[in-house]
C-alpha positions, 0 to 999 in steps of 0.5 A: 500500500503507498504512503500517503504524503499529501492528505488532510490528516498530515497536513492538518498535523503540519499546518498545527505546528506551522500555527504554532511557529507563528512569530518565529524568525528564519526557517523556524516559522516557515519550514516545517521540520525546524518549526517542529523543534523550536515548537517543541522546546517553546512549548517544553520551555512554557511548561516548566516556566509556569512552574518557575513563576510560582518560585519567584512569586514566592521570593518577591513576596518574601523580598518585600516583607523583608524590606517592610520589616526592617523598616519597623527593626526587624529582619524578616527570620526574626519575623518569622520566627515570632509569628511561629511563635504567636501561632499565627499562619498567614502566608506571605502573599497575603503578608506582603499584599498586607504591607502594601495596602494596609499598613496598619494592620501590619504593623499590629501584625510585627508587633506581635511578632516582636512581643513573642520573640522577646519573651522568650 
């Protein structure tokens, strides 16, 4: 049986990956073969990049803290360890967002954390 080279299965097949491709500079927007692989490595690349952001999120958040905390006379370990102290469990995107927008709910929040870190 001949191999079918021109039917609507393989060229839906390439024109998905040629759409995808779109925005690419050279050869790796137009051809086919080199669409491909930089289709594949873009897309390998979004994959874990989601996964990267989460990360970097995490440490802007703490980055501000830090930064919101010394202002106050603290640094942001010592923070930490007073809020574990107090049981208090707020996540440090609520904390940051928290030093930005409320800033007097903060500060009763480092107040806190300093009270327990001096009784002990």
């Amino acid at each position: 049986m001949p191999r079918a080279t021109d039917g609507t299965k393989r060229k839906n097949r390439r024109i998905k990956i040629l759409k995808l491709a779109k925005g690419f500079t050279g050869r790796r927007g137009t051809n086919y073969k080199a669409a491909k692989e930089a289709v594949t490595h873009a897309l390998v690349h979004a994959y874990v990049s989601r996964r990267d952001r989460k990360g970097d999120m995490r440490s802007l958040w703490i980055i501000r803290l830090n930064a919101a905390i010394r202002a106050e006379g603290l640094t942001y370990s010592r923070f930490v360890e007073g809020l574990t102290k107090a049981g208090i469990a707020i996540n440090r995107k609520a904390l940051s967002n928290m030093a930005i927008e409320d800033t007097t709910a903060f500060k009763a929040v480092v107040d806190i954390a300093k009270k327990y870190i001096t009784e002990v």
